[in-house]
DSSP file (Angstrom, degrees, kcal/mol; ACC not computed):
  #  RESIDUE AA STRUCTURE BP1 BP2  ACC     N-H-->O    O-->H-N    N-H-->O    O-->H-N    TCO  KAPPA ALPHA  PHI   PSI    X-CA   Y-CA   Z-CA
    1    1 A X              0   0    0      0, 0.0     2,-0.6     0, 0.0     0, 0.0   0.000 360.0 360.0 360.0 137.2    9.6   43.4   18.2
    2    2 A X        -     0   0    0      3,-0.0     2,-0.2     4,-0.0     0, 0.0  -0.880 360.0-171.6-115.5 115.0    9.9   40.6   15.6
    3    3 A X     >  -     0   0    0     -2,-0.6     4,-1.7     1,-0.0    46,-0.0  -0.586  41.8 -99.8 -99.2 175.7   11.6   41.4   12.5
    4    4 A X  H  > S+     0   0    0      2,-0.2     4,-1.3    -2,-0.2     5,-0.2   0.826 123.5  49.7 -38.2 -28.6   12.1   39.7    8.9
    5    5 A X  H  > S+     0   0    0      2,-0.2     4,-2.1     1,-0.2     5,-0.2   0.979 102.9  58.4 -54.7 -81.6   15.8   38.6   10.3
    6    6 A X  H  4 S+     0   0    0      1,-0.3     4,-0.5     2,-0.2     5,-0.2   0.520 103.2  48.4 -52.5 -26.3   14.6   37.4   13.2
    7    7 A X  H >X S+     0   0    0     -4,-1.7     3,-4.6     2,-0.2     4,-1.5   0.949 117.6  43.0 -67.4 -73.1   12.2   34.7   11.6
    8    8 A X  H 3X S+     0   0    0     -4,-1.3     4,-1.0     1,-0.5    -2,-0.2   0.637 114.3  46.4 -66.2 -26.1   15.0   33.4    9.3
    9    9 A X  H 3< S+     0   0    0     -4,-2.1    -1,-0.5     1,-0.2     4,-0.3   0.501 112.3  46.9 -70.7  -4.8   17.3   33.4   11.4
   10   10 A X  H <> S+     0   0    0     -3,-4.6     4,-1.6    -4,-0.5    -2,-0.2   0.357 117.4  46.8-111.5 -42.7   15.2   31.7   14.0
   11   11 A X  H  X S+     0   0    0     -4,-1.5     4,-1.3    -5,-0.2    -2,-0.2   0.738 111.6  54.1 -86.3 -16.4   14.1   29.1   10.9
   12   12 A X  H  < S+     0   0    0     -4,-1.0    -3,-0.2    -5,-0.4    -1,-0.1   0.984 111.5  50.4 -75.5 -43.3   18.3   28.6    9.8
   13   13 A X  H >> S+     0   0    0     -4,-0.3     4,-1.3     1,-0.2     3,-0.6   0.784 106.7  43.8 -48.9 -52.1   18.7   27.8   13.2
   14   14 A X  H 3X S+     0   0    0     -4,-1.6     4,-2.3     1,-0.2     5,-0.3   0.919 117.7  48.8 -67.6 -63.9   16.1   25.2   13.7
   15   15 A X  H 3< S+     0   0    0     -4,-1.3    -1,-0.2     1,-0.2    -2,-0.2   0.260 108.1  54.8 -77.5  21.7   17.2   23.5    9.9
   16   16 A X  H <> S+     0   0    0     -3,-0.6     4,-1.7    -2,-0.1    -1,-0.2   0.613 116.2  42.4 -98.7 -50.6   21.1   23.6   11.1
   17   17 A X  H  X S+     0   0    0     -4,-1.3     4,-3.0     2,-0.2     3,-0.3   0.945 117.5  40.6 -23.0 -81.7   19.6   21.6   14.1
   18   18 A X  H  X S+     0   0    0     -4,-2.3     4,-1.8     1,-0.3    -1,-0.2   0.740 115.7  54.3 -61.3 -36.3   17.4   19.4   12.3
   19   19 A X  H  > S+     0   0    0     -5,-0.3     4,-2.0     2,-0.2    -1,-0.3   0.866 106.4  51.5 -75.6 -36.7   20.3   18.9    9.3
   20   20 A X  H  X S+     0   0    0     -4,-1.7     4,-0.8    -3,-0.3     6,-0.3   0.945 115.6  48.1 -70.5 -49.4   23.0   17.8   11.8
   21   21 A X  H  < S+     0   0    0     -4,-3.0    -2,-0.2    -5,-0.2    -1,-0.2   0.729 122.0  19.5  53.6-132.8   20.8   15.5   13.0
   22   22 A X  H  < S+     0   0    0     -4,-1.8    -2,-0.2    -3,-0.1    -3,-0.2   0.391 131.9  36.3-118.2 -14.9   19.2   13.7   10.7
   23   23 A X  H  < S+     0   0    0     -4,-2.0     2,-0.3    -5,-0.2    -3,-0.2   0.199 105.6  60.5-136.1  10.9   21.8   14.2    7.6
   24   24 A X  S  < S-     0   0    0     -4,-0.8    47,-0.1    -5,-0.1    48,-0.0  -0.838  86.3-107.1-122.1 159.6   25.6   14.2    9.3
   25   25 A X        -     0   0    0     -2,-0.3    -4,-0.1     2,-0.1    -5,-0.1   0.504  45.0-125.6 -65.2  -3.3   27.6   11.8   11.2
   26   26 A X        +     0   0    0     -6,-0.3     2,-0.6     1,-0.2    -6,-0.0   0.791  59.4 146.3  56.5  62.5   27.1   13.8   14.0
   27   27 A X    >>  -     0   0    0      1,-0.1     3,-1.8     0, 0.0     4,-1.4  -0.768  61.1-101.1-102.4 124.1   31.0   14.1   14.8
   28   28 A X  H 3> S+     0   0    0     -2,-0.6     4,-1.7     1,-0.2    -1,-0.1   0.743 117.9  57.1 -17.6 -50.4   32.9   17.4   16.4
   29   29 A X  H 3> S+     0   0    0      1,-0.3     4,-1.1     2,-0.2    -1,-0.2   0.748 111.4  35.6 -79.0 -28.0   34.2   18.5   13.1
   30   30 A X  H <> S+     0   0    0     -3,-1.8     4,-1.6     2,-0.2    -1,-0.3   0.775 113.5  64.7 -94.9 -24.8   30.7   18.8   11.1
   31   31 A X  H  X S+     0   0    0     -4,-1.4     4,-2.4     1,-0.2    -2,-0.2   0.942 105.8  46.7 -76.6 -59.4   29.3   20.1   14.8
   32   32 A X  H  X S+     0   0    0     -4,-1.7     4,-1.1     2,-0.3    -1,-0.2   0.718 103.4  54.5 -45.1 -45.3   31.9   23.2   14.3
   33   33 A X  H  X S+     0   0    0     -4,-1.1     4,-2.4     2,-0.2     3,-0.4   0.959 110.2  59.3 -54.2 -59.7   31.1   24.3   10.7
   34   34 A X  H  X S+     0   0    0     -4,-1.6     4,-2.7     2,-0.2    -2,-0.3   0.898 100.2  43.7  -0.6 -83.6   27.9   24.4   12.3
   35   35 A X  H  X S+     0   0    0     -4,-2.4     4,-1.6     2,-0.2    -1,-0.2   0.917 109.3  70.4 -51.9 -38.8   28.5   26.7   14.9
   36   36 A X  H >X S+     0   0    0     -4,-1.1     3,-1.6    -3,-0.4     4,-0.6   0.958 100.6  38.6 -21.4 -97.6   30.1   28.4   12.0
   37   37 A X  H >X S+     0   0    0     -4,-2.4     4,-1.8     1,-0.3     3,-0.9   0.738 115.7  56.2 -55.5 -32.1   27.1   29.2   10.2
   38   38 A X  H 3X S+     0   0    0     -4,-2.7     4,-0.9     1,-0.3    -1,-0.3   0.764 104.9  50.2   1.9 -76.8   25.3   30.1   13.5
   39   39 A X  H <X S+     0   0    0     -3,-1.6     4,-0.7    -4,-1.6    -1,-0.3   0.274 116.3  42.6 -48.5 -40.3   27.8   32.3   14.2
   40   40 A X  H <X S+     0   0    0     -3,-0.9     4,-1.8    -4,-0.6    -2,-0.3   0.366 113.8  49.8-159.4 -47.2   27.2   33.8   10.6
   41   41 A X  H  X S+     0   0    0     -4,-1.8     4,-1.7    -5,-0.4    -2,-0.3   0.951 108.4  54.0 -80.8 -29.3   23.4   33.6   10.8
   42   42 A X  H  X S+     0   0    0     -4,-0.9     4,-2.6     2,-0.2     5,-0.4   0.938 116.3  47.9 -63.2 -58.7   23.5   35.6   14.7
   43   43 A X  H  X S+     0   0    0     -4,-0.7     4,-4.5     2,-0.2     5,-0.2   0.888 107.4  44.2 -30.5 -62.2   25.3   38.0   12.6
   44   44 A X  H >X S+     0   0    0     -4,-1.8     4,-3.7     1,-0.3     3,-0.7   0.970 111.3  64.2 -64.1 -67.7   23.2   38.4    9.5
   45   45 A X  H 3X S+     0   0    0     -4,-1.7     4,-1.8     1,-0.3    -1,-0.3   0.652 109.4  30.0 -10.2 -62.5   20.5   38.6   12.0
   46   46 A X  H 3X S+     0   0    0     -4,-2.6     4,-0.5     2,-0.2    -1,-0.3   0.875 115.7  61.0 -85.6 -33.6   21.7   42.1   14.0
   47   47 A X  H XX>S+     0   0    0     -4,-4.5     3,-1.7    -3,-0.7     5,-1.4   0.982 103.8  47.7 -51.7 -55.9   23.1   43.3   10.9
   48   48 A X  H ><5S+     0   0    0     -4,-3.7     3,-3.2     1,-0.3     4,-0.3   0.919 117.9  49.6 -55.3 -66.4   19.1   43.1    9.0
   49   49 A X  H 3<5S+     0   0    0     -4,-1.8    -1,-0.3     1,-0.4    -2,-0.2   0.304  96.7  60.0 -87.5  18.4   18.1   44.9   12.1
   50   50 A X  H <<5S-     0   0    0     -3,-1.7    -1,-0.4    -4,-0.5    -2,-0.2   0.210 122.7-104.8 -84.4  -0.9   20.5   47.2   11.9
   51   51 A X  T <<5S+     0   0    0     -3,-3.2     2,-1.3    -4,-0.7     3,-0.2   0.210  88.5 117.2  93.9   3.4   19.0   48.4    8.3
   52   52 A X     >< +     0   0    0     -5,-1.4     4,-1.2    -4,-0.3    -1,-0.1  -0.660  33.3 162.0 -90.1 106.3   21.7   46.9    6.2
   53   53 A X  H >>  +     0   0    0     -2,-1.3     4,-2.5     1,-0.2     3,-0.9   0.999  69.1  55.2 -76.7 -70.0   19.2   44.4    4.3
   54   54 A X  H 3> S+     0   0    0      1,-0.2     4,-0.9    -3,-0.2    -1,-0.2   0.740 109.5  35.4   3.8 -88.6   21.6   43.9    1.7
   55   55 A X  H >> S+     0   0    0      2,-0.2     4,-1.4     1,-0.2     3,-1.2   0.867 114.4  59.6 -44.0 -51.9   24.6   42.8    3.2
   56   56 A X  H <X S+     0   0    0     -4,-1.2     4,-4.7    -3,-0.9    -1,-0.2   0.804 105.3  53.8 -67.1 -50.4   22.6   40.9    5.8
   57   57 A X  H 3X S+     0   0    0     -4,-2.5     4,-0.9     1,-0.2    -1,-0.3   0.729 105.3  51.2 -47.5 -31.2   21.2   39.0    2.9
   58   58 A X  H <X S+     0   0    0     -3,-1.2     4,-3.2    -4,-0.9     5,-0.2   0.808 107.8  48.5 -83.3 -49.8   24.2   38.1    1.7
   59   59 A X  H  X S+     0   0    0     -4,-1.4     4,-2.5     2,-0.2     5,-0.3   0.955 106.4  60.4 -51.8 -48.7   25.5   36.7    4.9
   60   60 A X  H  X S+     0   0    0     -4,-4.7     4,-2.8     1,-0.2    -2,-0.2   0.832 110.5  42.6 -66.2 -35.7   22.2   34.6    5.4
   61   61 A X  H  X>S+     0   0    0     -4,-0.9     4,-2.3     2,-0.2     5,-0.6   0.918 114.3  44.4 -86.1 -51.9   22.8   32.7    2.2
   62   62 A X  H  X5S+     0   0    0     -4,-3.2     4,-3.0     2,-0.2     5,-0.3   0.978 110.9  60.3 -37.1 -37.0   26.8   32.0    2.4
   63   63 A X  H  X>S+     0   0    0     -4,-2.5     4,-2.1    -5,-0.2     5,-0.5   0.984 117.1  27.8 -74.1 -63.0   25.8   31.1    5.9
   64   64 A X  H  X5S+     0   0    0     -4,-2.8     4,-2.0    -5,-0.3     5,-0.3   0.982 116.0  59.5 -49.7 -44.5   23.3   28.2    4.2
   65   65 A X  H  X5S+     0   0    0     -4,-2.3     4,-1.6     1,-0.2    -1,-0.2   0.987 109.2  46.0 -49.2 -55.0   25.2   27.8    1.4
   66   66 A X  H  X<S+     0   0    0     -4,-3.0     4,-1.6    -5,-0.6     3,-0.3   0.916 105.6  53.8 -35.5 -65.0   27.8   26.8    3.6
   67   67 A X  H  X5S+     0   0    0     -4,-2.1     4,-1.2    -5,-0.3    -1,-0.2   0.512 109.9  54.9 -50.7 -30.1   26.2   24.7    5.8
   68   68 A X  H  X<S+     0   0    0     -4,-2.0     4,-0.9    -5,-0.5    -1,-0.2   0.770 101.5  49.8 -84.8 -19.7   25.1   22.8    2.8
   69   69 A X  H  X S+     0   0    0     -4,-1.6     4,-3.1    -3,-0.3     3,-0.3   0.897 109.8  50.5-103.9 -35.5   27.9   22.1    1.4
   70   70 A X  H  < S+     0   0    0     -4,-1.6    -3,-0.2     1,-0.3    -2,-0.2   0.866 115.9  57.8 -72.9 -40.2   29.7   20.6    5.2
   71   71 A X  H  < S+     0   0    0     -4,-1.2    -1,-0.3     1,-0.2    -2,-0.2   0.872 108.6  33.0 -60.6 -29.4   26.3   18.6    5.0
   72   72 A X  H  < S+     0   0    0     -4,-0.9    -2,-0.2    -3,-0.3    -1,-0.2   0.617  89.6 129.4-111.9 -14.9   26.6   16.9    1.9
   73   73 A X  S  < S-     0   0    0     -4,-3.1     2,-0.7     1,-0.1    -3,-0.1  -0.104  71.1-106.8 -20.4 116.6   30.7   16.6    2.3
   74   74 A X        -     0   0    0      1,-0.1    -1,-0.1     2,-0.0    -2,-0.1  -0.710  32.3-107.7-105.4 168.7   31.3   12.9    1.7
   75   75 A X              0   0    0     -2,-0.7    -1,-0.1     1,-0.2   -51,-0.0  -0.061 360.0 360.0-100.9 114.5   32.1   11.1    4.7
   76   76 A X              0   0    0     -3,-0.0    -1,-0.2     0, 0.0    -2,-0.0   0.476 360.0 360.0 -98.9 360.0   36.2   10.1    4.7
């Protein structure tokens, strides 16, 4: 069964992919905040389909928000 989680969390995944990439240095350390939000999106993911929408919502956007912000770090 495919729920609303599963897409976005299936589509965060695929644009954490695509953003490391095409938009990092592609170095261990930005490769590990990464997994981070991963790890944070897997979450949000069993959490929505566990009925807390909320919460789960909350997680999926720190998880990007996150992820954005280790992308757009500049580069020391």
């Amino acid at each position: 069964m495919v729920t609303f989680f599963d897409i976005i969390s299936v589509a965060s995944f695929i644009g954490l992919a695509l953003a490391f990439f095409l938009w990092t240095e592609r170095d261990n350390r930005t490769l590990l905040h990464f997994v981070i939000s991963g790890t944070v999106l897997a979450v949000a993911n069993q959490v929505g389909n566990a009925g807390q929408s909320a919460f789960a919502f909350i997680l999926i956007v720190a998880a990007i928000a996150y992820a954005v912000v280790v992308a757009w770090r500049p580069v020391s």
